[in-house]
C-alpha positions as CSV (number, residue, x, y, z in Angstrom):
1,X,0.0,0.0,0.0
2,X,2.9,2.6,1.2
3,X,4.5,1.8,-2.0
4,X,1.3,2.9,-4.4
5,X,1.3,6.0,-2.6
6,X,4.6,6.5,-3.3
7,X,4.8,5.8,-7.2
8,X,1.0,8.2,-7.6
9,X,2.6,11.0,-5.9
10,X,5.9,10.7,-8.1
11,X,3.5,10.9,-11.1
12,X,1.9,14.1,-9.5
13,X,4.8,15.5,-9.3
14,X,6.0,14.1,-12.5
15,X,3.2,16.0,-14.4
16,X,3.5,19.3,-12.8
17,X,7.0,19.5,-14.0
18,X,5.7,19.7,-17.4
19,X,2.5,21.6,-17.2
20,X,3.3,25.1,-17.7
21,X,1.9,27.9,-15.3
22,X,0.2,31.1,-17.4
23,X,-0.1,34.2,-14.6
24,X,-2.3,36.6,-16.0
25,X,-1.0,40.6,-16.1
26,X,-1.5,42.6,-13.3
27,X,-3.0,45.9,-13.9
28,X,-1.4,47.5,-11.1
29,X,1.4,46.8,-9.4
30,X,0.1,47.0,-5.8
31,X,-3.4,45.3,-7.3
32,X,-5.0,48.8,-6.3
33,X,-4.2,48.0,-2.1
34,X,-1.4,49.2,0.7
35,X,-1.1,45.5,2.4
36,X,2.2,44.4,1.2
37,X,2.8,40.8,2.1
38,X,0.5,40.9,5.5
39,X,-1.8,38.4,4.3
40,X,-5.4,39.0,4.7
41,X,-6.9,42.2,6.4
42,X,-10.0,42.6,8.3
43,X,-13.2,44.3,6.0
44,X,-15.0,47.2,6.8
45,X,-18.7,48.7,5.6
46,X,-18.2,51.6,3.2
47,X,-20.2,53.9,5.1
48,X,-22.4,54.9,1.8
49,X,-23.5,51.5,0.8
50,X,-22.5,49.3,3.3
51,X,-20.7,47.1,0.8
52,X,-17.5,45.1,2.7
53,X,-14.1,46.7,1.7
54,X,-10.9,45.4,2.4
55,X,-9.3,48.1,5.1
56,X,-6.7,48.9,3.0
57,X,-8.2,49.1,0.0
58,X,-10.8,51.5,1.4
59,X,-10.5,55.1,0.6
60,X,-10.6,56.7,4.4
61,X,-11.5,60.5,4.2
62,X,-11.4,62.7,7.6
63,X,-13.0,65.7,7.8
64,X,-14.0,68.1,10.9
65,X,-17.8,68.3,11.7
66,X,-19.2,70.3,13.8
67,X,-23.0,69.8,16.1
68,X,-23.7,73.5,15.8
69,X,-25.1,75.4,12.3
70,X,-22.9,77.5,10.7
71,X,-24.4,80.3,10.8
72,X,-24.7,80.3,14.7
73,X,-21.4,78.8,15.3
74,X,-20.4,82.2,13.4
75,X,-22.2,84.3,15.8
76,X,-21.0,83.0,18.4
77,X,-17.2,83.0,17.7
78,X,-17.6,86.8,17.4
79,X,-18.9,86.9,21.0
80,X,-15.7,85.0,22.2
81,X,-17.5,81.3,22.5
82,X,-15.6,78.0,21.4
83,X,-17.5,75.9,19.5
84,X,-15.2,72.3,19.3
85,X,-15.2,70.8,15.6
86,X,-14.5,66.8,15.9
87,X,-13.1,64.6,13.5
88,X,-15.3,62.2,11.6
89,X,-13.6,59.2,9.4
90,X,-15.5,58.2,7.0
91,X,-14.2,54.9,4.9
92,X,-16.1,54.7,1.2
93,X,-15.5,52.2,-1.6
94,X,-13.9,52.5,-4.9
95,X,-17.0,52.9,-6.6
96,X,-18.7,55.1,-4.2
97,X,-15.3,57.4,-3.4
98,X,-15.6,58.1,-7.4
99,X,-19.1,58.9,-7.2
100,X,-18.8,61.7,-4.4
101,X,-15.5,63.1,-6.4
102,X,-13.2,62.0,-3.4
103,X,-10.9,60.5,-6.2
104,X,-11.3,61.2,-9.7
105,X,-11.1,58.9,-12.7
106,X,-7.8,59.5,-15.2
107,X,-9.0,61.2,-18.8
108,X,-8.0,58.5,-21.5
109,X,-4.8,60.7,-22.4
110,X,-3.2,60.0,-19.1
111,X,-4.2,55.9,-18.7
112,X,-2.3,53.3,-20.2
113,X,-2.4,52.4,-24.0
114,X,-4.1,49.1,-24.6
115,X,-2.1,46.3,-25.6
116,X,-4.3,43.8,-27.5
117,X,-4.2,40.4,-27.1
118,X,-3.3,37.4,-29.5
């Protein structure tokens, strides 16, 4: 029995000698994300559609929000008040960081020329 096992392995390995391997062309050379060799990383919502992103592939935007309206918060800096502004992150998709103009798409000049393939 050990024997067989030994001989249908050799054949295995036999056969993957001579297979060849195709990789197909990576677009970019990062695939689009910021993980380096870590492995796998944890997925968060995009906070407008709740789709699950890859955290470092998310686009993570922090901007300062404040509770009180503009106009009043206005008002009552002039009077000598501190109104606190806190930070909100917000993480979006690819899709949805295009749609809200956070990143922008490249005009045709600037991409890549297409290589056809055989």
């Amino acid at each position: 029995m050990r024997k067989n096992i030994s001989v249908f392995s050799q054949l295995i390995t036999q056969q993957c000698v001579h297979e060849k391997v195709f990789t197909l062309p990576k677009k970019r050379e990062s695939r689009g994300r910021r993980k380096g060799d870590k492995g796998s990383i944890e997925r968060i919502h995009c906070d407008q559609c709740g789709a699950l992103v890859p955290a470092d592939k998310a686009i993570c935007v922090t901007r300062m929000y404040s509770p009180v309206a503009p106009g009043l918060a206005e008002e009552l800096e002039k009077k000598g008040a501190i109104i606190m502004k806190y930070p909100v992150k917000k993480c979006y998709c690819i899709s949805c960081a295009i749609f809200l103009g956070i990143i922008k798409v490249r005009p045709e000049e600037e991409r890549k020329p297409r290589v056809p393939t055989v």
